[in-house]
C-alpha positions as CSV (number, residue, x, y, z in Angstrom):
1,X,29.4,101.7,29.1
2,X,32.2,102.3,26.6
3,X,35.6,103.0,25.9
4,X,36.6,106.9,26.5
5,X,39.3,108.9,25.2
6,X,39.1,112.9,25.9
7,X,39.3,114.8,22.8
8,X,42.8,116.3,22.9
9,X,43.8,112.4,22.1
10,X,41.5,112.2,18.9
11,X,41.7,112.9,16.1
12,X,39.0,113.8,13.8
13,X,38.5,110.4,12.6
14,X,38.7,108.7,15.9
15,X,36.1,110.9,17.3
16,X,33.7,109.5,14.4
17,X,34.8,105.9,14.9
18,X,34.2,106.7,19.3
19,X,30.6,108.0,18.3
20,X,29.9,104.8,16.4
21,X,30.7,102.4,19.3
22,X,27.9,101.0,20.8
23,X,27.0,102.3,24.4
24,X,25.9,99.4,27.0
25,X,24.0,100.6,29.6
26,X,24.4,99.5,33.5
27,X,21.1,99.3,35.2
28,X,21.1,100.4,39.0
29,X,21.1,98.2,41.5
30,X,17.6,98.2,42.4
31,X,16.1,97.8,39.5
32,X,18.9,95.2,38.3
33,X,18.2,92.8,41.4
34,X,15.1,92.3,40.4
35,X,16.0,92.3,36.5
36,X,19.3,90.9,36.8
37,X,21.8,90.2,34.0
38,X,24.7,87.8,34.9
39,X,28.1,87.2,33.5
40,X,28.9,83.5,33.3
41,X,32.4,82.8,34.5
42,X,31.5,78.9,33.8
43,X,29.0,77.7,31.4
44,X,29.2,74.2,32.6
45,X,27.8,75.9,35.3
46,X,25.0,78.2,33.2
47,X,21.8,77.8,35.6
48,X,23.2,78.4,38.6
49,X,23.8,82.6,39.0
50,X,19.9,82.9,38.8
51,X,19.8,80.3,41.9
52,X,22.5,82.6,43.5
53,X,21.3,85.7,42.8
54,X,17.8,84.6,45.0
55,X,19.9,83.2,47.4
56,X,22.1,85.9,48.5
57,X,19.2,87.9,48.8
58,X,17.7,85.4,51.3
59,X,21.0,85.1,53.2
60,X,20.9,89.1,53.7
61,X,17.6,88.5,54.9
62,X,18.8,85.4,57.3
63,X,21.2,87.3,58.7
64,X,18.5,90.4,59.3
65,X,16.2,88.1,61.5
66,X,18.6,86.3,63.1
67,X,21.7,88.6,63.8
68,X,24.1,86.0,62.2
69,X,25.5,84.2,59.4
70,X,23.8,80.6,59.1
71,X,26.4,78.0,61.5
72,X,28.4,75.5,59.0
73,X,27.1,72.5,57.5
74,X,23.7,73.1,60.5
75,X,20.9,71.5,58.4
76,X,18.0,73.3,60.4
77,X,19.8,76.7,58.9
78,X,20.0,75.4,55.5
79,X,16.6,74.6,55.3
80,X,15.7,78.4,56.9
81,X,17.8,79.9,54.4
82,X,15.7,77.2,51.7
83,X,12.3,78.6,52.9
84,X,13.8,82.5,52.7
85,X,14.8,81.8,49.1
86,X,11.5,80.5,47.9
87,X,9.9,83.8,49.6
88,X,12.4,86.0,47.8
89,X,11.6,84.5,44.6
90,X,7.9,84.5,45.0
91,X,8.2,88.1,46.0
92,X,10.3,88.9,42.8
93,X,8.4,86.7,40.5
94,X,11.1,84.4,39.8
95,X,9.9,82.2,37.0
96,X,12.6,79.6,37.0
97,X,13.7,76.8,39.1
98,X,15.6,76.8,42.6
99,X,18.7,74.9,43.1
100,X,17.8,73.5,46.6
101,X,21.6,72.1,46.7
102,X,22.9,74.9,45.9
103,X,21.2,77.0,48.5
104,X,21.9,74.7,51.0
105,X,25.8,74.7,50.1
106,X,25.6,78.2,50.1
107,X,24.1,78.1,53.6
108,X,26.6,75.4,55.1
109,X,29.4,77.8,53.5
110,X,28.1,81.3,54.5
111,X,30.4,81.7,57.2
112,X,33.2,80.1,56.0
113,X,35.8,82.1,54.1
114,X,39.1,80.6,51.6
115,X,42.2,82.9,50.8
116,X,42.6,81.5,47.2
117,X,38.5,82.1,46.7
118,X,39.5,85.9,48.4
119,X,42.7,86.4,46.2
120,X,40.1,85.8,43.0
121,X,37.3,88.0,43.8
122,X,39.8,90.6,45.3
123,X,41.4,90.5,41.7
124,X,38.0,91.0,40.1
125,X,37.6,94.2,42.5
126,X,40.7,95.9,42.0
127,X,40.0,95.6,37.8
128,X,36.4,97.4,38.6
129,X,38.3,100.1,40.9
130,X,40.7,101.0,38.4
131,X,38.1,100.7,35.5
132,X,36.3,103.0,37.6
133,X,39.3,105.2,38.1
134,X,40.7,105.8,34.3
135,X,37.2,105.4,32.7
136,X,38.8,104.0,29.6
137,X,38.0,100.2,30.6
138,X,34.4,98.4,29.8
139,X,33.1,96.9,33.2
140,X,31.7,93.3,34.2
141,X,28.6,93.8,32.8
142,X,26.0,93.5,36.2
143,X,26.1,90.5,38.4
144,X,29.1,87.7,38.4
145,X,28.4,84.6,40.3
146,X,31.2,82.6,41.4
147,X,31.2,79.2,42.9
148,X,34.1,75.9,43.4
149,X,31.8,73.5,45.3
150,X,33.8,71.0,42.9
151,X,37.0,71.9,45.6
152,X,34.7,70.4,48.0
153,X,36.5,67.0,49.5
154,X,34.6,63.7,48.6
155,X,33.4,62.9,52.0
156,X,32.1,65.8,53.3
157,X,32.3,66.9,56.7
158,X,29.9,67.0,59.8
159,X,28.8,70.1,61.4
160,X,30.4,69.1,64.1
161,X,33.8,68.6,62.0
162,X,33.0,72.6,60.9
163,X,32.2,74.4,63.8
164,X,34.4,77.6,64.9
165,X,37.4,76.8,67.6
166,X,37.4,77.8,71.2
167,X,39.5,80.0,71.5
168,X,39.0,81.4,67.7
169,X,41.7,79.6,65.8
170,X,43.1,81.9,62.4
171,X,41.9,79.2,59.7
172,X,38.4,78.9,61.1
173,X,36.8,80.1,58.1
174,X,38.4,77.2,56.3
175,X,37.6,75.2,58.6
176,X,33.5,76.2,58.3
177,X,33.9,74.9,54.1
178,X,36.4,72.1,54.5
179,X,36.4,70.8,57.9
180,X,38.6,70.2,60.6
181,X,40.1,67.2,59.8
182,X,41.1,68.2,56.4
183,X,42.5,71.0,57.6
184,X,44.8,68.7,59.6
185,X,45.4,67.3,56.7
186,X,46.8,70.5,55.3
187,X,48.8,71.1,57.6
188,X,50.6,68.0,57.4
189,X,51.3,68.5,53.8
190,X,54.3,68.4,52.8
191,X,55.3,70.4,49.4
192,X,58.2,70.8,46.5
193,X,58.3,74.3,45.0
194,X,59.9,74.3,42.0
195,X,60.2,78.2,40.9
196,X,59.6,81.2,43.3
197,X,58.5,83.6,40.5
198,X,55.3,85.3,39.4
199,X,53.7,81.6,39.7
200,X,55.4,80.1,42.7
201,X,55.0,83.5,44.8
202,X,51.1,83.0,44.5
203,X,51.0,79.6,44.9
204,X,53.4,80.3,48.0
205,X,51.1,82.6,49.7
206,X,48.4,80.6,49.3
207,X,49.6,77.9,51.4
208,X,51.0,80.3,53.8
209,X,47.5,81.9,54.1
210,X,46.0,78.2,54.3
211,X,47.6,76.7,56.9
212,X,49.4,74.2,54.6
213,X,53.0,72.7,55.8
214,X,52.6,74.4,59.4
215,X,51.7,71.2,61.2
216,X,54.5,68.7,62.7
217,X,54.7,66.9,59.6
218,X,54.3,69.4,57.3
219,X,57.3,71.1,55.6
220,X,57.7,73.1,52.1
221,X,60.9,72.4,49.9
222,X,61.4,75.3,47.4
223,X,64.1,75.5,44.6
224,X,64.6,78.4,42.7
225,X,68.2,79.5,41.0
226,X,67.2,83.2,40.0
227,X,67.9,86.6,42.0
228,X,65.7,89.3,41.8
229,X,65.4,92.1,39.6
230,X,63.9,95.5,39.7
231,X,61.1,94.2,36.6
232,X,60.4,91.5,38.8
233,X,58.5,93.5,41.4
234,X,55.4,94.6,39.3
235,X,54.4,90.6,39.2
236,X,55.8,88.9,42.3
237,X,55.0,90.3,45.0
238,X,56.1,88.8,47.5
239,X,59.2,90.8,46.7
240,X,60.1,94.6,47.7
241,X,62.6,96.9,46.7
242,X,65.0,96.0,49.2
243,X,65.2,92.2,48.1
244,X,66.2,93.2,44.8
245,X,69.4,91.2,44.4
246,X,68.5,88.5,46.9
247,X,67.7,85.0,46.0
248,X,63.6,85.0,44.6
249,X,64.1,81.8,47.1
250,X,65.0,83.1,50.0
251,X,63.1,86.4,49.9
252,X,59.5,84.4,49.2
253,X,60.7,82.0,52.5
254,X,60.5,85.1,54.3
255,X,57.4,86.2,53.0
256,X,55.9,83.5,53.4
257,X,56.8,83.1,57.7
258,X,55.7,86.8,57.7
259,X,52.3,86.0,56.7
260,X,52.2,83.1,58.7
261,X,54.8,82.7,61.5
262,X,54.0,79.0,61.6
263,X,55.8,78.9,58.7
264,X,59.2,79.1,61.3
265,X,61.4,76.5,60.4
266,X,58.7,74.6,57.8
267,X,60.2,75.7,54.7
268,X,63.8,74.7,53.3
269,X,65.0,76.7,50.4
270,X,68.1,75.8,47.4
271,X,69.5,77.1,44.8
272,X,68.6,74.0,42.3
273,X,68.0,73.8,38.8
274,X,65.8,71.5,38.1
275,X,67.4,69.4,35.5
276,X,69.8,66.1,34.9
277,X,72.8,67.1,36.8
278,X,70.6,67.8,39.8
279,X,67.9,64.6,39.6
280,X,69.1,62.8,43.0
281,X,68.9,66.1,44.8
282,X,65.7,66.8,43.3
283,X,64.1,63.5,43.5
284,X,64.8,62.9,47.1
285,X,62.6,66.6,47.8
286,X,59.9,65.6,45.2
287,X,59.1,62.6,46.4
288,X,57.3,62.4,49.8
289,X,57.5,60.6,53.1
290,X,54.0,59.6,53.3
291,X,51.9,58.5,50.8
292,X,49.6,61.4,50.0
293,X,51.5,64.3,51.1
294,X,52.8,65.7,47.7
295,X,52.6,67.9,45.6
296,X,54.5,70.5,43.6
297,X,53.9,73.5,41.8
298,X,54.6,73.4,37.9
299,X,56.1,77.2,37.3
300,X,58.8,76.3,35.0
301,X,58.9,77.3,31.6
302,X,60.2,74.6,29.5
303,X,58.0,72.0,29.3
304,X,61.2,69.4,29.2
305,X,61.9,70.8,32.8
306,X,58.3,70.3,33.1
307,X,57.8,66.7,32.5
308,X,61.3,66.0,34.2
309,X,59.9,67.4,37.9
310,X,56.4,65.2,36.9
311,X,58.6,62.0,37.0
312,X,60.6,63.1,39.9
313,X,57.2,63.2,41.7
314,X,55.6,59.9,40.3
């Protein structure tokens, strides 16, 4: 694939120069899953698309026999899912080695689902769709294989720790990769936003989407001086037309508790700049009431203001 212009926006030498470029070639799918090229997103983490690439076959194949995703953290399904894998690969011919780690992660995680992880790979789509669309944008070439087992917590949690509520609860996919007691953990957070633009407004979400603050403990602090403006609403967007004018504060606060109604009452909002003639205000939001239960969100563009809100928090 290549870059495309239609004629009427060449000119005669540009049409040589567009003839010249080199033309990539996508393979179709069938042929590419068993000849598959990958784009490495991590080369720390080089080897392990080919291990993924066999492995989400074999999870498509779990979930054929069994009618189902494999349960969280179930060891008798991870070593299923183990077995499948080899089979695949012996099937395709696969002459390189199997990450049994990685395929059991994969199974103790299959049902399990993260909004930031979703916000990324949603992001990744919507470039290919409009790609797609305008035809003047070079594709991912083939297959991209993401992982973040590193955002795994140190002690890992039991399958009893993962497994779904009864009734559902909303941030049961969470809990299937992180477990429930983290998750209370989350929810007991207790956070200092400092900046509700482009940066804050995703970090916002995030933690409206994960649960975080909405416990009895929890509670969100955010600080931010600006208003809105029409430019503004292209890159935050949490914001709509009708806030334009509004506090980016107070209009990402409501956001926020309409994303996640738990939010109701969590989340305290000022009109603070960050800076000398403010440092008592700020200091006594940054720092938290229980060891553990802080953090804050660095979305400030001087790094002076930067460092100053790092020593508010330590």
């Amino acid at each position: 694939m290549c870059v495309t212009l239609t004629g009427s926006e060449l000119d005669g030498n540009e049409r040589e120069r567009e003839a010249d470029l080199p033309v990539r070639a996508q393979k179709p799918l069938r042929e590419s899953i068993t000849a598959p090229d990958f784009l490495i997103s991590d080369f720390a983490k080089f080897d392990r698309p080919a291990t993924l690439h066999i492995g989400f076959q074999a999870l498509s194949a779990f979930r054929s026999k069994n009618n189902r995703l494999p349960k969280p953290r179930s060891a008798a399904d991870a070593d299923e899912l183990v077995k499948l894998a080899k089979d695949v690969a012996a099937q395709a011919k696969f002459e390189g080695d199997l990450d049994d780690k990685v395929l059991s992660e994969l199974s103790y995680q299959a049902a399990g689902d993260v909004a930031p992880i979703c916000a990324v790979i949603g992001g990744f789509i919507a470039q290919e769709v409009l790609k797609a669309c305008s035809g003047k944008f070079t594709p991912l070439f083939q297959h991209l294989y993401f992982d973040a087992l590193e955002a795994l917590p140190d002690t890992l949690p039991t399958e009893d720790d993962c497994a779904p509520s009864s009734p559902p609860a909303r941030h049961d996919g969470q809990i299937a990769v992180f477990g429930r007691a983290f998750q209370r953990k989350l929810e007991n957070n207790r956070q200092f936003l400092v900046g509700a633009g482009a940066i804050g407004c995703e970090m916002l979400k995030n933690w409206a989407m994960m649960g975080v603050a909405t416990g009895p403990e929890g509670h969100i602090h955010v600080t931010d001086l600006d208003t809105i403006e029409k430019s503004n609403l292209n890159r935050q967007f949490l914001f709509r037309p009708k806030d334009v004018g509004s506090f980016k504060s107070e209009a990402a606060r409501r956001a926020a508790m309409e994303m996640n109604p738990a939010l109701e009452g969590k989340i305290d909002v000022y009109k603070l700049a960050v800076g000398p003639d403010t440092e008592s205000a700020s200091r006594s939001l940054a720092r938290p009431r229980r060891p553990g239960r802080q953090q804050h969100a660095d979305s400030l563009p001087a790094p002076s203001s930067r460092r100053r809100v790092r020593r508010l928090v330590l």
